[in-house]
PAZA-138269 format. One line per 3 residues: number of its first residue (from 1); their letters; for each residue y, x, z of N, C-alpha, C, O, CB. Coordinates in Angstrom, 2 decimals. Glycine has a CB too. Example, Ala and Ser with C-alpha at 12.3 -4.5 7.8 and 13.67 -1.06 7.14 Angstrom:
! residues 2
1 = as = -5.69:13.19:7.80:-4.50:12.30:7.80:-3.30:13.20:7.80:-3.32:14.24:8.46:-4.47:11.31:9.05 ~ -2.25:12.85:7.08:-1.06:13.67:7.14:0.03:12.90:7.87:1.14:13.41:8.04:-0.60:14.08:5.72
This chain:
! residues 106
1 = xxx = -12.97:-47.26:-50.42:-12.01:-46.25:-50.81:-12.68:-44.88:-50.71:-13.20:-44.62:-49.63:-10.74:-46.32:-49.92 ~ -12.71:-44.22:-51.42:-13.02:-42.62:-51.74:-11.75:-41.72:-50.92:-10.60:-42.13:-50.83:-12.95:-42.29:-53.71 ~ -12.25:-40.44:-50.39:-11.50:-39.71:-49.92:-10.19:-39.39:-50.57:-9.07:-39.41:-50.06:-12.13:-38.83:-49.74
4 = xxx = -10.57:-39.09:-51.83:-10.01:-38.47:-52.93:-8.62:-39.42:-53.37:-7.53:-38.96:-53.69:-11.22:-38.35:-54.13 ~ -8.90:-40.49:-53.30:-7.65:-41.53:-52.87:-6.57:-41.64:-52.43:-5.52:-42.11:-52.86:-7.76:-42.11:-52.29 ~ -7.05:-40.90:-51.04:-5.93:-40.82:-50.15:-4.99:-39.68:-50.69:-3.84:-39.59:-50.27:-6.41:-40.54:-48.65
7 = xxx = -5.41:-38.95:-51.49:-4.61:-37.75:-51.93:-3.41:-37.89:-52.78:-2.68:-36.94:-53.09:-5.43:-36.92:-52.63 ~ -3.19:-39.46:-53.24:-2.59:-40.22:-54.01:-1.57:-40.57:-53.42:-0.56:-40.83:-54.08:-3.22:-41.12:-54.42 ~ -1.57:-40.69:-51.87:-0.77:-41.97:-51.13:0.84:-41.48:-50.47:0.92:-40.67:-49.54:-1.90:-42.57:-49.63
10 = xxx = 1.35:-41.74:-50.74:3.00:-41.51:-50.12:2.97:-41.86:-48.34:2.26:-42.72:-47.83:4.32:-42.92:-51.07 ~ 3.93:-40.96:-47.62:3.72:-41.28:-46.57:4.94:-41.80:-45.88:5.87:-41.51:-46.63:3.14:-40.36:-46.06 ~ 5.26:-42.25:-45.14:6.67:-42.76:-44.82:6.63:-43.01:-43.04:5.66:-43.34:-42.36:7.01:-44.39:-45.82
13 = xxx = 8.15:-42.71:-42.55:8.14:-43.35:-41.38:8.65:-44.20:-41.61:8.93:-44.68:-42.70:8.53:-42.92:-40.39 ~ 9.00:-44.79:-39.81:8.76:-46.39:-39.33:10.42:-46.83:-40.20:10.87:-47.93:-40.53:8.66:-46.72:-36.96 ~ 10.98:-45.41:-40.36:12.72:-45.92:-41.26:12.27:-46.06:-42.72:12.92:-46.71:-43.55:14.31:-44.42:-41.26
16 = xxx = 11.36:-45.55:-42.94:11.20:-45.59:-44.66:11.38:-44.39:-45.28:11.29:-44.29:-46.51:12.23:-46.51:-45.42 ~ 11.71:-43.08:-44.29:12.23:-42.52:-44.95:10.54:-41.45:-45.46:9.45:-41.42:-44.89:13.68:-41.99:-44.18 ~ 10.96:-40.82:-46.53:9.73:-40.42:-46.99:9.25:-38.97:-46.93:9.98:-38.02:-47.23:9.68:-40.80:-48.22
19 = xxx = 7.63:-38.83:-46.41:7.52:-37.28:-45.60:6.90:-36.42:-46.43:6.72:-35.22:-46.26:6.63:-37.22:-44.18 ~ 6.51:-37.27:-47.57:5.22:-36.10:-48.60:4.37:-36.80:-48.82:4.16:-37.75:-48.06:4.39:-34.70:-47.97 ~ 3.65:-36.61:-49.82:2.45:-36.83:-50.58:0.65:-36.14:-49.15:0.65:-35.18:-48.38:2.87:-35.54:-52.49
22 = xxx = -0.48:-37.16:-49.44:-1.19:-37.08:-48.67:-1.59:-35.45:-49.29:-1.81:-35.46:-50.50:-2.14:-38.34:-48.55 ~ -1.71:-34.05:-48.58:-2.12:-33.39:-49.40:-3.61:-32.76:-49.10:-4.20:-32.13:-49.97:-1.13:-32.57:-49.61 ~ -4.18:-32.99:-47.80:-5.90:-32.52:-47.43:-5.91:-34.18:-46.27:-5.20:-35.15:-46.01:-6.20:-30.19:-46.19
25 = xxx = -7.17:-33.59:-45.93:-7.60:-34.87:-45.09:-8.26:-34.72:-43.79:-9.20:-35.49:-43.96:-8.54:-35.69:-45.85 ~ -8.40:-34.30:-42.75:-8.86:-33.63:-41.71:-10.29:-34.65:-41.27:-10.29:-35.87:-41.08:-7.55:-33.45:-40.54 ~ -11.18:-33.93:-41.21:-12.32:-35.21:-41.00:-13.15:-34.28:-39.81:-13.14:-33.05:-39.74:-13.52:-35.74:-42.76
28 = xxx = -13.98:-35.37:-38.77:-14.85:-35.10:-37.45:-16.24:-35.71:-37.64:-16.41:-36.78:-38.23:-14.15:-35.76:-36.07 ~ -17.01:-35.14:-37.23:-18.55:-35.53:-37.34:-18.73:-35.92:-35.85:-19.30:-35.23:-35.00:-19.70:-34.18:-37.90 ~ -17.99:-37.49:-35.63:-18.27:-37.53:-34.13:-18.27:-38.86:-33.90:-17.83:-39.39:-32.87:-17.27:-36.79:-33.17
31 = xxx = -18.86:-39.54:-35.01:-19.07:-40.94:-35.07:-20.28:-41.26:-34.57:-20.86:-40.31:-34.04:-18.96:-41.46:-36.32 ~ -21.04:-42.66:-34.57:-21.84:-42.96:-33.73:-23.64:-42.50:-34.89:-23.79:-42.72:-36.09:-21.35:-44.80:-33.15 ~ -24.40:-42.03:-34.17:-25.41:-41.57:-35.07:-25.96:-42.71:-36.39:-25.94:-43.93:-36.27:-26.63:-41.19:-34.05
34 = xxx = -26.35:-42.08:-37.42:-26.55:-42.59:-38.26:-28.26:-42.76:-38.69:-28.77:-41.78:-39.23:-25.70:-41.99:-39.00 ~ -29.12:-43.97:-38.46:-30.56:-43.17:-38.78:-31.19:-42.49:-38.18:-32.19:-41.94:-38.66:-30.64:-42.47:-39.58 ~ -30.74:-42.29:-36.76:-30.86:-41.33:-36.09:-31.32:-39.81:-36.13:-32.03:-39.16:-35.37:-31.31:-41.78:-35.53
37 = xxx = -30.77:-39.54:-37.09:-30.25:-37.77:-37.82:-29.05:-37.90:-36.95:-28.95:-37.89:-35.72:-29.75:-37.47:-39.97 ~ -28.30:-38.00:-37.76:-26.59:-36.82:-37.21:-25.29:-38.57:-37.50:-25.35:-39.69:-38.00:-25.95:-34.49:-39.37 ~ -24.07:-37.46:-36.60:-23.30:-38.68:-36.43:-22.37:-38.85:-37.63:-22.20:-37.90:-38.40:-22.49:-38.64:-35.09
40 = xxx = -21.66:-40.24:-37.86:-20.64:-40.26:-38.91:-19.57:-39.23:-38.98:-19.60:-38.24:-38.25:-20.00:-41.44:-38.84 ~ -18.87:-39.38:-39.63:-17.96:-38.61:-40.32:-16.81:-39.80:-39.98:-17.04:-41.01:-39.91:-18.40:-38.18:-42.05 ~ -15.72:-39.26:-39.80:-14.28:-40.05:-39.59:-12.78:-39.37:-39.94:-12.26:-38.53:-39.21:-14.19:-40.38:-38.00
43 = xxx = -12.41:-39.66:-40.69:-11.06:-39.59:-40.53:-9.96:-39.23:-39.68:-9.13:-40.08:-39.37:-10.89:-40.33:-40.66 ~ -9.86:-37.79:-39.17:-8.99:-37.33:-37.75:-7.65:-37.57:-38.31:-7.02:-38.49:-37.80:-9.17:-35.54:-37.11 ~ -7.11:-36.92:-39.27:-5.57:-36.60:-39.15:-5.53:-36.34:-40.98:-6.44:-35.90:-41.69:-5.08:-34.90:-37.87
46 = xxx = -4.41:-36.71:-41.32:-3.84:-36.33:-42.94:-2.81:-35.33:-42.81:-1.87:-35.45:-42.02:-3.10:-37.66:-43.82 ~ -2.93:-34.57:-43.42:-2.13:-33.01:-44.09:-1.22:-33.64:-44.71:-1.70:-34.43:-45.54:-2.98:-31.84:-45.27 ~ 0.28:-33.64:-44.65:1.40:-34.24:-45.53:2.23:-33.59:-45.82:3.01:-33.55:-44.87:2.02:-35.15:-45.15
49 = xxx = 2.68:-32.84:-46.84:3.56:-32.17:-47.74:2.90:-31.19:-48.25:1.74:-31.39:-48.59:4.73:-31.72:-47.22 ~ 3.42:-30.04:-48.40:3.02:-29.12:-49.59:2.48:-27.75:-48.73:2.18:-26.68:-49.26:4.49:-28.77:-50.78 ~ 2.46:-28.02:-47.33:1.64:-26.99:-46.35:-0.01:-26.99:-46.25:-0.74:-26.15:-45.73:2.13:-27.31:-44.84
52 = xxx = -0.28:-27.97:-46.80:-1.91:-28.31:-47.34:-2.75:-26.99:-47.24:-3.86:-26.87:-46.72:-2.00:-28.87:-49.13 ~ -1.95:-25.95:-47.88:-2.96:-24.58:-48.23:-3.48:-23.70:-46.75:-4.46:-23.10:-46.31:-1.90:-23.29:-49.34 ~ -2.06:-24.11:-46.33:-1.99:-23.02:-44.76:-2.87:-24.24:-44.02:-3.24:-23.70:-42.98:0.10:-22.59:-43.76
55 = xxx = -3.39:-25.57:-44.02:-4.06:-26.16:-43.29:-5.85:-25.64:-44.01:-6.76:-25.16:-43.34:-3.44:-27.82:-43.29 ~ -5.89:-25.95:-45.54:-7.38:-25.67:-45.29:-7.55:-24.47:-45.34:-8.77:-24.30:-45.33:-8.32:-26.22:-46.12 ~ -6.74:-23.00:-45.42:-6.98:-21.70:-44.45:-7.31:-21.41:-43.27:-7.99:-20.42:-43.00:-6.20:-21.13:-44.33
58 = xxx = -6.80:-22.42:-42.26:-6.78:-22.35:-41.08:-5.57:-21.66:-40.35:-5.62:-21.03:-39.29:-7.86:-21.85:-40.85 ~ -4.59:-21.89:-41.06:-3.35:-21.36:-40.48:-2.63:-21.90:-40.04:-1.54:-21.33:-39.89:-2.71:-20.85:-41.00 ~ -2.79:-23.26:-39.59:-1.49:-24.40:-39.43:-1.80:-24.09:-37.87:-2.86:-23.81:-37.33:-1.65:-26.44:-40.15
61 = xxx = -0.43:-24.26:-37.31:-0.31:-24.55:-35.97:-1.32:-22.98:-34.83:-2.08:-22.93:-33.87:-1.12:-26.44:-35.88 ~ -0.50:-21.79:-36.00:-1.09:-20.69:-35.48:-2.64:-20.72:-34.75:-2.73:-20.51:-33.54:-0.12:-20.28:-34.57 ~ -3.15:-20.84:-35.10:-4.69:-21.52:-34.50:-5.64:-20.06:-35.64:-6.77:-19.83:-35.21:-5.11:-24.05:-35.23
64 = xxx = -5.43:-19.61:-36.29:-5.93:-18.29:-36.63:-5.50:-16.67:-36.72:-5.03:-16.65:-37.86:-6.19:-18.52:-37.57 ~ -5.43:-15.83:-36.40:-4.46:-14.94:-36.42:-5.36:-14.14:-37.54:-6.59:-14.17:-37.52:-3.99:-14.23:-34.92 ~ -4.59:-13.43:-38.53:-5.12:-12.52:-39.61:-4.22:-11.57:-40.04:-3.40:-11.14:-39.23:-5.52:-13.22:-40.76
67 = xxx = -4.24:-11.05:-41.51:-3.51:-10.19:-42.37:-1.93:-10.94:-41.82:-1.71:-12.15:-41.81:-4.06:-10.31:-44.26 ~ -1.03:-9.91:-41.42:0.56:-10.13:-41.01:1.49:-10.45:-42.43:2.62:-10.94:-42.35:1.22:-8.54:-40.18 ~ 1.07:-10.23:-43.28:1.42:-10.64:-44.75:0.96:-12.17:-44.68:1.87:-12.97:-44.46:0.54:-9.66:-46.03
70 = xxx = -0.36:-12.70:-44.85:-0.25:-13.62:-44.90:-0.49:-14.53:-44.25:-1.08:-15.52:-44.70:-0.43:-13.69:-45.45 ~ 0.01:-14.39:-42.75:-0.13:-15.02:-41.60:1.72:-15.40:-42.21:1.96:-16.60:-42.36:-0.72:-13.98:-39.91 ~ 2.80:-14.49:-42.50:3.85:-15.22:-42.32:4.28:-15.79:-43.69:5.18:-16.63:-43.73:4.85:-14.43:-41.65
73 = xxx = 3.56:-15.32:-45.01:3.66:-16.85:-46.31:3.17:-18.14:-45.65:3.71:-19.22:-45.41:2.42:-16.70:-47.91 ~ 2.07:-17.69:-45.47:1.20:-18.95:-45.20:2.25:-19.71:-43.79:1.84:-20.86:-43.93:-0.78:-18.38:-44.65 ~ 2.94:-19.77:-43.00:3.61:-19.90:-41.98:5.22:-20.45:-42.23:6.11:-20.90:-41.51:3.47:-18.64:-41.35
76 = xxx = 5.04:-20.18:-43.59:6.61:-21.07:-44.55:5.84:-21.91:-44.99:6.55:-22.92:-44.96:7.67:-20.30:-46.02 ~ 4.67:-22.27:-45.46:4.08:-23.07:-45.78:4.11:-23.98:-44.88:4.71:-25.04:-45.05:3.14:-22.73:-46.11 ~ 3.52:-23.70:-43.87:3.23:-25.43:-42.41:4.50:-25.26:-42.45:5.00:-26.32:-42.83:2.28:-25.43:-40.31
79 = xxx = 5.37:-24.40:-42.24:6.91:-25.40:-42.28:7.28:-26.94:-42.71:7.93:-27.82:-42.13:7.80:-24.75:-43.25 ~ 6.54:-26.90:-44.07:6.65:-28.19:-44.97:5.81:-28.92:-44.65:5.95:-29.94:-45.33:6.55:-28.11:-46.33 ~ 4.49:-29.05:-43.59:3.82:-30.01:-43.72:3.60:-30.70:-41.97:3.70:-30.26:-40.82:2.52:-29.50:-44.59
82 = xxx = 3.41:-31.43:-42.35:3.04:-32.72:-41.31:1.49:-32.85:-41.09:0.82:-33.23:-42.05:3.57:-34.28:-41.99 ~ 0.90:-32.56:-39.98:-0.20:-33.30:-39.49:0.12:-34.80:-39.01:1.04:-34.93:-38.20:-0.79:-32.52:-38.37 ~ -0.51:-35.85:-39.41:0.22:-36.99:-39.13:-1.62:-37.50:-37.94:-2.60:-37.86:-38.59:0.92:-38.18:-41.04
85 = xxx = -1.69:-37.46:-37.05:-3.05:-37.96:-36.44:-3.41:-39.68:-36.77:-2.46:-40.29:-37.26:-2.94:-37.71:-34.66 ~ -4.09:-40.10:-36.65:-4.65:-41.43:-37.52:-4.21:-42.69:-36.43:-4.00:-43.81:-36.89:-6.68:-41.37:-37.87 ~ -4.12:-42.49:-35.26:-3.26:-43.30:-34.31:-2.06:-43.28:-34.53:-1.46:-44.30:-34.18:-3.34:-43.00:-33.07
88 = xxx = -1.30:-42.26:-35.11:-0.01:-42.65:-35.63:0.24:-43.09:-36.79:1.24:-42.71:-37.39:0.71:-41.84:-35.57 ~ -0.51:-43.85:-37.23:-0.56:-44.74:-38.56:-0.08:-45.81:-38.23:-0.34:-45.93:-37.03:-1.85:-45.03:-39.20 ~ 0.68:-47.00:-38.70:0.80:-48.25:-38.77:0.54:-49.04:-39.72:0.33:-50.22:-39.41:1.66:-48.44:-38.55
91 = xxx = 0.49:-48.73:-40.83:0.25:-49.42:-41.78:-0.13:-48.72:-43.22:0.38:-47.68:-43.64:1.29:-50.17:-41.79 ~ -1.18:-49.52:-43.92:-2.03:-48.59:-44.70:-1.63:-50.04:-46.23:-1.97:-51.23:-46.30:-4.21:-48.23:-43.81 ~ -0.95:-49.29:-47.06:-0.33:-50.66:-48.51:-1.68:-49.91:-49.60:-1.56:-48.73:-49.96:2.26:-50.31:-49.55
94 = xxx = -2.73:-50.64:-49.98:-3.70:-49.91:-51.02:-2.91:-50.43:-52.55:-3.15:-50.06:-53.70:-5.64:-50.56:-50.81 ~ -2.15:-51.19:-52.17:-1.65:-51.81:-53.53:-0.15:-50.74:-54.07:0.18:-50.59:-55.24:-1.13:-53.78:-53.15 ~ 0.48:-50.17:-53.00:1.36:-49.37:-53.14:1.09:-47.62:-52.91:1.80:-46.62:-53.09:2.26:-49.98:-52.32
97 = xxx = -0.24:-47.84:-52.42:-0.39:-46.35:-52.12:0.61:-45.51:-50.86:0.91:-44.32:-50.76:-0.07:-45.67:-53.57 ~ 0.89:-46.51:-50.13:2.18:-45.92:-48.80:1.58:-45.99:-47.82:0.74:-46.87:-47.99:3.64:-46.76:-48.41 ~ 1.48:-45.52:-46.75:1.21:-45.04:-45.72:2.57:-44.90:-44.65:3.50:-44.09:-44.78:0.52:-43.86:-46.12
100 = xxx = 2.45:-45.67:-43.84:3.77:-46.52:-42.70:3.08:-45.74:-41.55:1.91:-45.79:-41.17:3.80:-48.77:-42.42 ~ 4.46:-44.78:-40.94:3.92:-44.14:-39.44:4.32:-45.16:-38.50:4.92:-46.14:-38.96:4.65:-42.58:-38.91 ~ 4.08:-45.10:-37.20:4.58:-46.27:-36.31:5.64:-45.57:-35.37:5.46:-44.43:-34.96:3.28:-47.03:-35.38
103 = xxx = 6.74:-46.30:-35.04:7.63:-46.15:-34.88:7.95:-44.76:-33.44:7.24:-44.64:-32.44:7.96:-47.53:-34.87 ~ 8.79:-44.15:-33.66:8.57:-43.26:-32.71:7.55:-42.28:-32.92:7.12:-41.66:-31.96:8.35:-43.87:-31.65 ~ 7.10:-42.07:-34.16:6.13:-41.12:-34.63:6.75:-40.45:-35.41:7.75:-40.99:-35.89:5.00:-41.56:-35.18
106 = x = 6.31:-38.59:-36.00:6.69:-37.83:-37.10:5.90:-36.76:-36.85:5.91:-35.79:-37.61:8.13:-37.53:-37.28
């Protein structure tokens, strides 16, 4: 599967009910070395709804402070989105493109 994939995939909790489209992909260089150069690359957390922009700015979850203009657009933005972390996954459908949180997750 290509990254670019996941950008496709519907996300849902453990009710079905539905949270957004995958919209960035959060990735860590903290896998086990490769070749012994540098370590893998992994999959941390998926960006879900339409707050995507304020995540690859660096604005989600106040974690940058900048311009007061667009510290508070960008800040209606993560309103709408979900960091979903990859342990709160349950189930991954490649045939449906859905993405199942596990229960007691959002």
């Amino acid at each position: 599967m290509r990254l670019s994939d996941l950008l496709h995939y519907t996300v849902r909790d453990s009710d079905g009910i539905e949270l957004g489209r995958v919209s960035d992909v959060r990735i860590v260089q903290d896998g086990r070395i490769l070749r012994g150069v540098q370590a893998a690359f992994r999959v941390d957390a998926l960006v879900v709804g339409r707050g995507g922009v304020a995540e690859r700015l660096g604005y989600m979850r106040a974690r940058v402070n900048g311009p007061w203009l667009v510290r508070v657009l960008l800040t209606r933005f993560e309103q709408r989105a979900h960091v979903i972390e990859v342990d709160q996954i349950d189930h991954w459908d490649d045939d449906a493109a859905v993405i199942t949180l596990r229960a007691g997750r959002r």
